[in-house]
C-alpha positions as CSV (number, residue, x, y, z in Angstrom):
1,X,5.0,5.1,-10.8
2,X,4.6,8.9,-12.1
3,X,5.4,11.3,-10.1
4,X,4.5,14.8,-11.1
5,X,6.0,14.8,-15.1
6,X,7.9,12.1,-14.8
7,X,7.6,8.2,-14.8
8,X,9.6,6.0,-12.4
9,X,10.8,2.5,-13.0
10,X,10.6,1.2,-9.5
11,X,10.6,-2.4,-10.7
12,X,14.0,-1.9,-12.7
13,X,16.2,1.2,-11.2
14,X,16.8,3.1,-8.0
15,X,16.1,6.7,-7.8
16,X,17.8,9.5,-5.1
17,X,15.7,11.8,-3.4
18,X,17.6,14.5,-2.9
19,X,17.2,16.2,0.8
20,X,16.4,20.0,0.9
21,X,15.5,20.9,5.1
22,X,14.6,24.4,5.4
23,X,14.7,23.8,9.5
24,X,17.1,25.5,12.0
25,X,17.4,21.9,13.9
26,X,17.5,18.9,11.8
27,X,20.2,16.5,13.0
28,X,22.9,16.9,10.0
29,X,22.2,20.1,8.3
30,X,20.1,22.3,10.6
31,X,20.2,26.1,9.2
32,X,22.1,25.5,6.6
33,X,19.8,26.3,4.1
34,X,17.2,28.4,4.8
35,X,18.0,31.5,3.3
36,X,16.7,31.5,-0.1
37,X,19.7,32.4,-2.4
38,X,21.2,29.0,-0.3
39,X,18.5,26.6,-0.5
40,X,18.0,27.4,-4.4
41,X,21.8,26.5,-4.6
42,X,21.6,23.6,-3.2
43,X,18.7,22.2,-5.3
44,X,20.7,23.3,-8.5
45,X,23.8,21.3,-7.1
46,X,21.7,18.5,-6.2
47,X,20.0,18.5,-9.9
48,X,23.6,18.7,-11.2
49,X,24.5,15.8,-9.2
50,X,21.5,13.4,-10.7
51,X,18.8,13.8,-8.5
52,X,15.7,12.6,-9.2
53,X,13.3,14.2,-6.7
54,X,13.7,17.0,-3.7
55,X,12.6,16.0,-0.9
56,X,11.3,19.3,1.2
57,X,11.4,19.2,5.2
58,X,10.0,22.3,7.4
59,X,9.7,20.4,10.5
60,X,13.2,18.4,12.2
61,X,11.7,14.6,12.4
62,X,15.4,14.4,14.7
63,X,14.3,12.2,18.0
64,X,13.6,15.4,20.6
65,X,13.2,17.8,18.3
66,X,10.5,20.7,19.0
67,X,6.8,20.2,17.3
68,X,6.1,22.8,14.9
69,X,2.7,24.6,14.4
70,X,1.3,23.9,10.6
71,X,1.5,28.1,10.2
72,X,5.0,27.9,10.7
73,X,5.9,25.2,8.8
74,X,4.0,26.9,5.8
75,X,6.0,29.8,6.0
76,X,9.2,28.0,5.8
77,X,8.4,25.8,2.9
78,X,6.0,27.9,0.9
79,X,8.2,30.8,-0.9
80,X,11.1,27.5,-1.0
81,X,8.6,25.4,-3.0
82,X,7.2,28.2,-5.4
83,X,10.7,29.4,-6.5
84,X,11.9,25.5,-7.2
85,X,8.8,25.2,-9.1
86,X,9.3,28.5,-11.0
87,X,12.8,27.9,-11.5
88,X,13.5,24.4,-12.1
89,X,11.7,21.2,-13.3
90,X,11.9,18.3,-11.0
91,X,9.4,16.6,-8.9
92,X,9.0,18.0,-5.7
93,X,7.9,16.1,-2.7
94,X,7.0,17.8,0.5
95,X,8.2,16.0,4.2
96,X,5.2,16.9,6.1
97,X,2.3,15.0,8.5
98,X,-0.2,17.5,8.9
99,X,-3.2,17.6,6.2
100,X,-3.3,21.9,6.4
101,X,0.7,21.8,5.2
102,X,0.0,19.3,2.7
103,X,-3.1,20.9,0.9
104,X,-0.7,24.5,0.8
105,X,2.1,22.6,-0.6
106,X,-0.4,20.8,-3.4
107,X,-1.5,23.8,-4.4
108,X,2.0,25.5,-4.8
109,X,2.8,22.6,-7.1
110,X,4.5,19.8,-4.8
111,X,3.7,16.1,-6.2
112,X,4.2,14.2,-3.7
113,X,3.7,13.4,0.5
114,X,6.0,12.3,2.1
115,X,4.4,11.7,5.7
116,X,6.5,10.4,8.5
117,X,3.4,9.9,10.6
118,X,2.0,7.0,8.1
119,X,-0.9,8.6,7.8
120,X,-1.4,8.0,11.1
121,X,-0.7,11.9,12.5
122,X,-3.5,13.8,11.0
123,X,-6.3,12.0,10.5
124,X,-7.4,14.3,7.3
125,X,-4.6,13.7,5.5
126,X,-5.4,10.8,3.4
127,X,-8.1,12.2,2.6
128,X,-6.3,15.4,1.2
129,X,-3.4,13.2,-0.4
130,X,-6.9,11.0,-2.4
131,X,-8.1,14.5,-3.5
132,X,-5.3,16.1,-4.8
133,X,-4.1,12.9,-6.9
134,X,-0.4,12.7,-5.8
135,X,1.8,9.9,-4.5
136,X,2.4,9.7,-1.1
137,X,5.2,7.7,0.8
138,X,4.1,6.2,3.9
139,X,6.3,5.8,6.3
140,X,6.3,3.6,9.6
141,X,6.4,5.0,13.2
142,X,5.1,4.7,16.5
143,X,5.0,6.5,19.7
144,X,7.1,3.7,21.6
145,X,9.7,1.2,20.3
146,X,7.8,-1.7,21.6
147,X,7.5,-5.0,18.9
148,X,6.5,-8.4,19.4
149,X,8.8,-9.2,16.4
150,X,9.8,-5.9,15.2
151,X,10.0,-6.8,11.1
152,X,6.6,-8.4,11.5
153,X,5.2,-5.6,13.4
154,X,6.5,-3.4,10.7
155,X,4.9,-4.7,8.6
156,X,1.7,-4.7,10.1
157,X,1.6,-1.4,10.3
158,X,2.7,-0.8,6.8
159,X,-0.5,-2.9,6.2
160,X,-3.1,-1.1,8.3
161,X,-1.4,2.3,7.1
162,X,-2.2,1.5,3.6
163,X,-5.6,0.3,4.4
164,X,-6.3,3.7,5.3
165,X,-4.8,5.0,1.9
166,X,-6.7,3.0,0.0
167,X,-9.7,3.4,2.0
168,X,-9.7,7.2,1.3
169,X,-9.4,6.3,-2.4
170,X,-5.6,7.0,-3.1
171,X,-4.6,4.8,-5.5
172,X,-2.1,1.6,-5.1
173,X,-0.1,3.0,-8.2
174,X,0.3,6.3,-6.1
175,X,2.1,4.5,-3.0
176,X,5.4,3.6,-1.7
177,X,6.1,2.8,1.4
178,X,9.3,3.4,4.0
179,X,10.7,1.2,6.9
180,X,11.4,4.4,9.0
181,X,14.4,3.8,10.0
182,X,15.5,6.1,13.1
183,X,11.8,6.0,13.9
184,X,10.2,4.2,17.2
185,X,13.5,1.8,17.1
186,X,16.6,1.3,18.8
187,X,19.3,0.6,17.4
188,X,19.0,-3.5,17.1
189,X,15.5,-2.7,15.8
190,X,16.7,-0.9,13.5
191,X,19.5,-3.3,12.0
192,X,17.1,-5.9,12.3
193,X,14.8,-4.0,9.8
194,X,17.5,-3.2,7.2
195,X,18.2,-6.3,7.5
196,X,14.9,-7.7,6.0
197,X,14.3,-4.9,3.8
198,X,13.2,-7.6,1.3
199,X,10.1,-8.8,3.6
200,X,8.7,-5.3,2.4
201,X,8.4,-5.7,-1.0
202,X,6.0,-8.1,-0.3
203,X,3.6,-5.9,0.4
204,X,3.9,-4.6,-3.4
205,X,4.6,-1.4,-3.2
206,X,7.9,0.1,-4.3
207,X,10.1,1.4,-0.8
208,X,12.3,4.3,0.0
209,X,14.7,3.6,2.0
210,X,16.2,6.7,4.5
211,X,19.3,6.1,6.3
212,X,21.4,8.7,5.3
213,X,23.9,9.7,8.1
214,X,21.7,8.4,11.0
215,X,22.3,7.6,14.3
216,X,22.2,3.7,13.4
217,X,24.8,4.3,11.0
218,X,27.1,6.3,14.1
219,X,26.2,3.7,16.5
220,X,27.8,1.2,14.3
221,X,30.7,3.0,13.1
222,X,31.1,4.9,16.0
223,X,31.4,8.5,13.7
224,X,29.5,11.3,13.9
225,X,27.1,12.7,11.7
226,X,29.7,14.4,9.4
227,X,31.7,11.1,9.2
228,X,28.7,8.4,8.0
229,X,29.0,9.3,4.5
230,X,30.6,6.1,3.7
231,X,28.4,3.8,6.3
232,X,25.2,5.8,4.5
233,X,26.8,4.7,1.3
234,X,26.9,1.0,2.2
235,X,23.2,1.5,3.3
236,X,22.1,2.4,0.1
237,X,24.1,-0.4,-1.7
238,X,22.6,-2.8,0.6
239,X,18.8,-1.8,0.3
240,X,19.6,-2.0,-3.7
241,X,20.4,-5.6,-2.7
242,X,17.1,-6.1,-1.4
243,X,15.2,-4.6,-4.3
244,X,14.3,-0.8,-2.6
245,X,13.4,1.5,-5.5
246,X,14.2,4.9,-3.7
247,X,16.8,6.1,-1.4
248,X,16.4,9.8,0.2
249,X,19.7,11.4,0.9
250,X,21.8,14.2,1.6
251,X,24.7,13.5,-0.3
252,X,23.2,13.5,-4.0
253,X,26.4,12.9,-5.9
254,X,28.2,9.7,-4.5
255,X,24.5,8.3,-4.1
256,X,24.2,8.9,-7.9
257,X,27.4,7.0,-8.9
258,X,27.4,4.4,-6.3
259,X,24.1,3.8,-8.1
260,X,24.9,3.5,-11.7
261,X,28.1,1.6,-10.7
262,X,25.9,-1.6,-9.1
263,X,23.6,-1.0,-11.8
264,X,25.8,-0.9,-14.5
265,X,27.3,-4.4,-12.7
266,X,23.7,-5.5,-13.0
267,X,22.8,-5.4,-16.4
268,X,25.8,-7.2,-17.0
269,X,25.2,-10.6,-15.8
């Protein structure tokens, strides 16, 4: 998979996507970087560390958190996204649903979606993804966490949501898909999911997996968020188990090592 000048081995290594949110209210690390000098820090700490993509949020995905108008949400990511392009080369994806955000970001430089929506939130947007040529990671929500069987459901949705991808002409090579865990499921949804992660990669398309320091991971542990570094940890080494070729993160470095420690295991046998 190639995302902006670089090519990804989904089928034989897992990648970190590093998590830049330029919000005042995500869950874990609201405000912390939105001032410039900050948030350019923390990219080159997170390059430093090993990532291999930032990830770019202007809008908290966090379960109540306040909608954001597109306008805003441009303004937030915008000057972030031109200096990390200026400044440093790494892939940039941007965390957005809405097509208007998406086409600004493009055209600053960003190469790749990563829509939380599924394409399911702006109807435009797969449309704008098919036009512009990058990758886009689909993720799975709904409005209500209601499931016949909730790993089957998932990945019905995953289905129709890439229907719609490929529909708009986006190409299966420019696709991955994400479980959305945190989104539209309790807690025994969520687990339930994890736990199948493998069911996924049936579909064929490589998956990111995004659990860092979530609430399934303090519901389980009973930490809060500043604790679940070692429960996101296990996460990760689990969905490596099950074949996931991303994981998106907000601690780069322990993601990096716990990585190339299973890996290094691997190639072993």
């Amino acid at each position: 998979m190639r995302i902006g000048n670089r090519e990804f081995d989904t089928a034989n290594h897992t990648y970190v996507m590093g998590i830049l949110n330029v919000t005042p209210d995500s869950f874990w690390d609201g405000g912390k970087y939105r001032g410039m000098d900050v948030a350019l820090g923390h990219v080159a700490q997170m390059i430093r560390d090993g990532a291999d993509i930032i990830d770019i949020g202007g809008e908290s995905t966090r379960p109540g958190a306040s909608p954001v108008e597109a306008v805003d949400e441009i303004e937030r990511v915008m000057p972030v996204i031109e200096a990390i392009k200026d400044r440093f080369d790494i892939p940039v994806s941007l965390d957005t649903y809405k097509n208007t955000v998406a086409w600004t970001g493009i055209g600053a430089g960003v190469d790749m979606i990563n829509d939380v929506w599924g394409l399911k939130g702006d109807e435009r947007m797969a449309e704008v993804i098919a036009q512009s040529h990058v990758p886009v990671c689909i993720m799975h929500n709904r409005q209500k966490a209601v499931y016949n069987d909730v790993v089957t459901d998932v990945i019905s949705d995953l289905e129709e949501s890439v229907k719609t991808a490929i529909g708009a002409g986006i190409p299966n090579e420019n696709i991955m898909i994400d479980p959305g865990i945190g989104f539209a499921k309790d807690y025994d949804q969520n687990m339930k999911v994890m736990a199948h992660l493998d069911d996924l990669r049936g579909l064929g398309y490589p998956v990111l997996l995004g659990t860092s320091r979530k609430s399934v991971i303090g519901q389980t542990l009973d930490l809060a968020a500043g604790e679940r570094l070692e429960g996101s940890l296990a996460t990760t080494a689990w969905g490596m188990q099950q074949g996931v070729s991303f994981v998106r993160v907000h601690d780069v470095k322990e993601h990096v090592r716990l990585i190339r420690m299973i890996e290094a295991i691997r190639n072993c046998r």
